[in-house]
VEXRO-853418 format. One line per 3 residues: number of its first residue (from 1); their letters; for each residue x, y, z of N, C-alpha, C, O, CB. Coordinates in nm, 3 decimals, always signed. Glycine has a CB too. Example, Ala and Ser with C-alpha at 12.3 -4.5 7.8 and 13.67 -1.06 7.14 Angstrom:
<lumvos>
1	as	+1.319/-0.569/+0.780/+1.230/-0.450/+0.780/+1.320/-0.330/+0.780/+1.424/-0.332/+0.846/+1.131/-0.447/+0.905 | +1.285/-0.225/+0.708/+1.367/-0.106/+0.714/+1.290/+0.003/+0.787/+1.341/+0.114/+0.804/+1.408/-0.060/+0.572
</lumvos>
This chain:
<lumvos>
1	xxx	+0.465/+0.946/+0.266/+0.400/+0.878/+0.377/+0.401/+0.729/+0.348/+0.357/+0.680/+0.243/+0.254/+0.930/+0.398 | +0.458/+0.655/+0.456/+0.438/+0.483/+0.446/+0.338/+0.440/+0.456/+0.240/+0.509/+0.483/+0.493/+0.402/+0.530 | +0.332/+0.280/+0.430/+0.191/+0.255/+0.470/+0.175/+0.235/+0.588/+0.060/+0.242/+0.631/+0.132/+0.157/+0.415
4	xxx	+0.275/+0.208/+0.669/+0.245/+0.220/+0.823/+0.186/+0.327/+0.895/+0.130/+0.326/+1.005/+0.351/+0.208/+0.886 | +0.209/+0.431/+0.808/+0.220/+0.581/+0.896/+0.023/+0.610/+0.824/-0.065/+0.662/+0.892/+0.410/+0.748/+0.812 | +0.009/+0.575/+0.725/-0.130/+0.577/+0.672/-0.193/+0.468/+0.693/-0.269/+0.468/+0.596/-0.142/+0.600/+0.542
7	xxx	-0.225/+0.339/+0.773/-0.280/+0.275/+0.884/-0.248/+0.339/+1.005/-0.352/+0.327/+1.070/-0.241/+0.144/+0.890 | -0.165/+0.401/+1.075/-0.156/+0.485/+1.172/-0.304/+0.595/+1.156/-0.404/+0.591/+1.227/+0.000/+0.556/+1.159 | -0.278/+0.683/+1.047/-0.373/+0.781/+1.042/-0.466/+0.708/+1.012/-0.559/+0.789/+1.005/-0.356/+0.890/+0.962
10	xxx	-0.510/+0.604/+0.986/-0.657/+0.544/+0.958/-0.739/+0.502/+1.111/-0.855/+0.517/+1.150/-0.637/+0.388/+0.851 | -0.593/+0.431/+1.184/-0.644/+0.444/+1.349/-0.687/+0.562/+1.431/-0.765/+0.574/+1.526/-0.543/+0.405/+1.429 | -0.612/+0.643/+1.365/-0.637/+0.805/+1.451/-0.747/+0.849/+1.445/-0.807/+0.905/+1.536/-0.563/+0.929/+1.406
13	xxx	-0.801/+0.817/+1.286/-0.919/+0.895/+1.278/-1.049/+0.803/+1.305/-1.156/+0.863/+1.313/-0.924/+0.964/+1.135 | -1.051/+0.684/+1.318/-1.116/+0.581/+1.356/-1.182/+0.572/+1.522/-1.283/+0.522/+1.571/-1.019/+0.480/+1.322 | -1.068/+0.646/+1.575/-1.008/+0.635/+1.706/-1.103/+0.751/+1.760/-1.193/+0.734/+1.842/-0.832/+0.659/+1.716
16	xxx	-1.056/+0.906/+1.683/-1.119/+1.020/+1.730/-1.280/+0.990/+1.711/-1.341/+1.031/+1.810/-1.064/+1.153/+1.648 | -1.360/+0.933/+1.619/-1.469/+0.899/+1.566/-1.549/+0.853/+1.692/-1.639/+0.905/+1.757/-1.448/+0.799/+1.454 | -1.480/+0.733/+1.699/-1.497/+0.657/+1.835/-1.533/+0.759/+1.985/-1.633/+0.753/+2.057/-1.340/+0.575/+1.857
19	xxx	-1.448/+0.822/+1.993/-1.453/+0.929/+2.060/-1.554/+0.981/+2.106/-1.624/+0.959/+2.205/-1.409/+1.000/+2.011 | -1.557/+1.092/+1.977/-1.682/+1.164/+1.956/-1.807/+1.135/+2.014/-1.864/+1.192/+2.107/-1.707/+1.163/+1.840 | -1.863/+0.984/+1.905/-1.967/+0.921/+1.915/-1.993/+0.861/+2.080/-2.104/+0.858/+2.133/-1.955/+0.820/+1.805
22	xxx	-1.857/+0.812/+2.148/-1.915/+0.793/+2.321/-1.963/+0.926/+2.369/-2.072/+0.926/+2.428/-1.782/+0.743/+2.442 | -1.883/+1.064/+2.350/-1.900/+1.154/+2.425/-2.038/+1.181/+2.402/-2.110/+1.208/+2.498/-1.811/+1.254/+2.409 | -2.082/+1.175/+2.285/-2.240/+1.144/+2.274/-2.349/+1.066/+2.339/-2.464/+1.094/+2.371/-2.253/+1.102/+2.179
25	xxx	-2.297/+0.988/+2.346/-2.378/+0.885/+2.390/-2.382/+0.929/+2.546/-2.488/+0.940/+2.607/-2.317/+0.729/+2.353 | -2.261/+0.954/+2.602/-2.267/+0.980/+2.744/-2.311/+1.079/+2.807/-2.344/+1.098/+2.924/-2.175/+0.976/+2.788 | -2.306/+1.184/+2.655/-2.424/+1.327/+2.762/-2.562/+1.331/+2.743/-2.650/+1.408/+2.781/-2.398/+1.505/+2.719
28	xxx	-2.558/+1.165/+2.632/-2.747/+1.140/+2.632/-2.807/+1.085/+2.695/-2.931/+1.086/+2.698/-2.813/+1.085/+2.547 | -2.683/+0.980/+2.808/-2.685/+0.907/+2.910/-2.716/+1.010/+3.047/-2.835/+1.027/+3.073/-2.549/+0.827/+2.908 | -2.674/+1.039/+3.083/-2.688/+1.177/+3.130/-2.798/+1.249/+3.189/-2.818/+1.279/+3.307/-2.666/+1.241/+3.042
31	xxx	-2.888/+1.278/+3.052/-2.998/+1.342/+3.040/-3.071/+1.248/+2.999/-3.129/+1.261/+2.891/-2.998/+1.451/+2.967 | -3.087/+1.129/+3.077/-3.220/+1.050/+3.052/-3.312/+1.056/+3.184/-3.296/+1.037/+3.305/-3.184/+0.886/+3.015 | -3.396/+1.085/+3.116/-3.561/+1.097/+3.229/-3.530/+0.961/+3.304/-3.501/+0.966/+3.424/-3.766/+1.084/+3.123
34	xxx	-3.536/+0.836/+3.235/-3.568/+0.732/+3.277/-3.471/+0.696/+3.399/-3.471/+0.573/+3.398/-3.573/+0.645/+3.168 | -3.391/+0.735/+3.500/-3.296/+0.695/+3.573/-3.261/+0.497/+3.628/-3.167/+0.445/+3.687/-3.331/+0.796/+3.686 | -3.386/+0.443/+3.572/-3.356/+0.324/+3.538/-3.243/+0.266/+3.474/-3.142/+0.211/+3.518/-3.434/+0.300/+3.485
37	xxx	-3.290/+0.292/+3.347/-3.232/+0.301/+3.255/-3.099/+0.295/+3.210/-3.053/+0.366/+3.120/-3.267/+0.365/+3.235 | -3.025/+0.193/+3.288/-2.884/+0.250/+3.271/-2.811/+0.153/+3.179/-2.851/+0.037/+3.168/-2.804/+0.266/+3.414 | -2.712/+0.195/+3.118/-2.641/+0.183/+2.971/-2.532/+0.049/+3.011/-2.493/+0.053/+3.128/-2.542/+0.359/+2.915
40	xxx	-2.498/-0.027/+2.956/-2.393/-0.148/+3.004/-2.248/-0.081/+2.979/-2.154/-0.124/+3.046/-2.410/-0.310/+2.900 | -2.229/-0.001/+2.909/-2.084/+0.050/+2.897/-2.123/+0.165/+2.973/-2.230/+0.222/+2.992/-2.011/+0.079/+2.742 | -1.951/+0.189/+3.027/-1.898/+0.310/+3.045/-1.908/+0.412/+3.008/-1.859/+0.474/+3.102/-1.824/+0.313/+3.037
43	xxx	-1.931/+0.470/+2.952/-1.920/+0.573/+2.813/-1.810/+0.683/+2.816/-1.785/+0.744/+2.712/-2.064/+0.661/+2.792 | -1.732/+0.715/+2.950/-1.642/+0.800/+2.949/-1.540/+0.740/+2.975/-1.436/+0.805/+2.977/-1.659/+0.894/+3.017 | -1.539/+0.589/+3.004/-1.387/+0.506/+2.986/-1.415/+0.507/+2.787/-1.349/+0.555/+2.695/-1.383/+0.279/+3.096
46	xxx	-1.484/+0.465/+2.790/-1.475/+0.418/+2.652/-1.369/+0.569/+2.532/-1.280/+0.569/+2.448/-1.682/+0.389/+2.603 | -1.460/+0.673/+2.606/-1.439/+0.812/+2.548/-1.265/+0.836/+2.560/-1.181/+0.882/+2.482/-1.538/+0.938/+2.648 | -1.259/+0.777/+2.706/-1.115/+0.829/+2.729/-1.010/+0.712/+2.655/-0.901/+0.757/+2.620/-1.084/+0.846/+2.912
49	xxx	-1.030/+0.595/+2.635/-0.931/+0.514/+2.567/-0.953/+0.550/+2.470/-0.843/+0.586/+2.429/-0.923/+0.385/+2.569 | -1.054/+0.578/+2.363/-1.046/+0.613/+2.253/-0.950/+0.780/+2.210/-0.906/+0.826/+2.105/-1.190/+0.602/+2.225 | -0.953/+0.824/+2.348/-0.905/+0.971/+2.307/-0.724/+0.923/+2.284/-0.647/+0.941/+2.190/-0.946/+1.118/+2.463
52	xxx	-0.706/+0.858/+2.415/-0.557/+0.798/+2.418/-0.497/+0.710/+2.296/-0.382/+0.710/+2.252/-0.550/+0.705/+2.541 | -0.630/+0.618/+2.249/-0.576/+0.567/+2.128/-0.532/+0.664/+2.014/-0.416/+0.675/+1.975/-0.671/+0.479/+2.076 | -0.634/+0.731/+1.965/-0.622/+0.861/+1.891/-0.497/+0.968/+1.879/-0.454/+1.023/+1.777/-0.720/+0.930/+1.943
55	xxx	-0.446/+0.982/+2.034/-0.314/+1.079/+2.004/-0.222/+0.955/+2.007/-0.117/+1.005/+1.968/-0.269/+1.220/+2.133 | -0.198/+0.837/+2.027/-0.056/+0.743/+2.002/-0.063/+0.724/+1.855/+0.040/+0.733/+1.788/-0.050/+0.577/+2.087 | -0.194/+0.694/+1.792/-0.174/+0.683/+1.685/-0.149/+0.767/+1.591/-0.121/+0.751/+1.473/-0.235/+0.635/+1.663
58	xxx	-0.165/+0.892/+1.678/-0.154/+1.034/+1.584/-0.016/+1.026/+1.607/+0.041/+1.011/+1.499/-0.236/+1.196/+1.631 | +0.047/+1.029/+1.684/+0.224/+1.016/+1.693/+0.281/+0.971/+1.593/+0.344/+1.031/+1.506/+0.284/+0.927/+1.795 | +0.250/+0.828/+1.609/+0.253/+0.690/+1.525/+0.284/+0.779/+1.377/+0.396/+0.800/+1.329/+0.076/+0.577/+1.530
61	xxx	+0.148/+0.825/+1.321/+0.141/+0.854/+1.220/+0.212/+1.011/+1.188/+0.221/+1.060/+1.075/+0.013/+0.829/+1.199 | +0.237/+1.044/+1.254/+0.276/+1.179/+1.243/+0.473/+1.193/+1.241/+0.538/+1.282/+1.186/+0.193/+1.261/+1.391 | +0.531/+1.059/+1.328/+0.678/+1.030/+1.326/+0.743/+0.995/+1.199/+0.863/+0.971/+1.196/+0.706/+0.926/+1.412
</lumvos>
């Protein structure tokens, strides 16, 4: 493995992390009592570029 291809997998997994942690955030967004309350990000753009970053870089790293 190069070091390109292992900064690749360091993005991937950085990337999926990223992920995760919006999809979190957005089904806590979600289920807030407070309907005020609303969050300055996106949370399911955020979720979805991070998912897209995640498989290019999984390519990336995986070619």
């Amino acid at each position: 493995m190069t070091s390109d291809q292992q900064v690749a997998a360091g993005v991937a997994v950085a990337a999926a992390v990223l992920a995760i942690a919006a999809g979190m955030i957005d089904w806590r967004q979600k289920k807030r009592r407070n309907l005020d309350r609303v969050s300055l990000l996106d949370w399911r753009t955020v979720q979805l570029v991070a998912l897209v970053a995640t498989i290019v870089a999984a390519a990336f790293a995986l070619h």
